[in-house]
C-alpha atoms as one frame of an Amber mdcrd trajectory, in Angstrom:
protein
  15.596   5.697  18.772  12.180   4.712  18.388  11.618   1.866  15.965   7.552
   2.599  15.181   8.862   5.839  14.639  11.726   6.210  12.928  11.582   3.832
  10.533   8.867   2.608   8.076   7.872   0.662   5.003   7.654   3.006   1.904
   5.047   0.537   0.647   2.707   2.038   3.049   2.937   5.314   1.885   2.780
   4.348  -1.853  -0.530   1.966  -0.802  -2.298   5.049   1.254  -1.747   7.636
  -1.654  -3.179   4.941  -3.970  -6.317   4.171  -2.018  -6.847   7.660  -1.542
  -6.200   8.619  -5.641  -9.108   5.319  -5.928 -11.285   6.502  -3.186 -11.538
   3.262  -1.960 -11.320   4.988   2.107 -14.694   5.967   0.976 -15.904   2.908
  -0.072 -15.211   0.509   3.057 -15.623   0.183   6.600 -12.769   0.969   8.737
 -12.872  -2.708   9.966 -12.424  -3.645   6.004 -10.128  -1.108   4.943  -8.089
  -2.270   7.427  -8.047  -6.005   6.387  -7.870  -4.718   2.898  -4.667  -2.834
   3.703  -2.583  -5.659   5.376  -3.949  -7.970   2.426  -2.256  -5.413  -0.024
   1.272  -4.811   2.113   1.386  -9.099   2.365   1.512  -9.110  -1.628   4.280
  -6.716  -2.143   8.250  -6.595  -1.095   8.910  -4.303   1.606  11.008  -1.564
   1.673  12.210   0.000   4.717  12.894   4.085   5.140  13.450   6.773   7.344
  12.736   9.556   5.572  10.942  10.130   2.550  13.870  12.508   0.787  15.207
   9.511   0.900  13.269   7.594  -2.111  13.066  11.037  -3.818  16.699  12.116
  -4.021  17.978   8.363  -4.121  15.602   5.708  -6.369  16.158   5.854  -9.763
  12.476   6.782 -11.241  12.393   3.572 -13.221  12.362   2.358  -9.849   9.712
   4.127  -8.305   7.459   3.555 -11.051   7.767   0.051 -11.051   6.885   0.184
  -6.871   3.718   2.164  -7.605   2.715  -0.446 -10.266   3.502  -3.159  -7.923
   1.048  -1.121  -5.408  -1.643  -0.917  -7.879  -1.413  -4.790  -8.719  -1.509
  -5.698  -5.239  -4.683  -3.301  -4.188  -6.714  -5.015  -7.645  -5.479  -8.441
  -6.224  -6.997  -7.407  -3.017 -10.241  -5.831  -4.171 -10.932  -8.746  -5.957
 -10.447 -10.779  -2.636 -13.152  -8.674  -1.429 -15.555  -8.878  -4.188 -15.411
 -12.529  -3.964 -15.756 -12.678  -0.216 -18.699 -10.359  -0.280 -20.117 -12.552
  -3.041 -19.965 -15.855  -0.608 -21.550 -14.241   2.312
């Protein structure tokens, strides 16, 4: 088994979709994207997978709707981060 491989945080997945739905990968540098994306995986719970069937066939929707609000909440937290860091430079 290969940890960094076989296992993985479904927050990521459900933080990449989001950024790409927002288009905010076209809006930053990779060097900021990339600080922007561990700001928004430090503000939310994590939840640990092996395969993604696994949140489809096994989470209650309730459930998975309340993770992609939590998702959206944490990348306007961390946008906002930005915007104020850009605006004391």
């Amino acid at each position: 088994m290969k940890l960094h491989d076989d296992i993985h945080n479904y927050y990521e997945k459900l933080m990449l979709d989001e950024i790409v739905k927002q288009k905010i990968d076209k809006k930053l540098d990779d060097d900021t994207l990339a600080d922007f994306c561990c700001t928004v995986l430090n503000h939310l719970p994590t939840r640990y997978i092996r395969f993604e069937v696994d949140m489809a066939f096994y989470s209650p929707q309730k459930e998975r709707i309340e993770m992609e609000a939590k998702v959206k909440e944490a990348i306007k937290v961390a946008l906002e981060l930005i915007a104020k860091r850009q605006t004391n430079e």
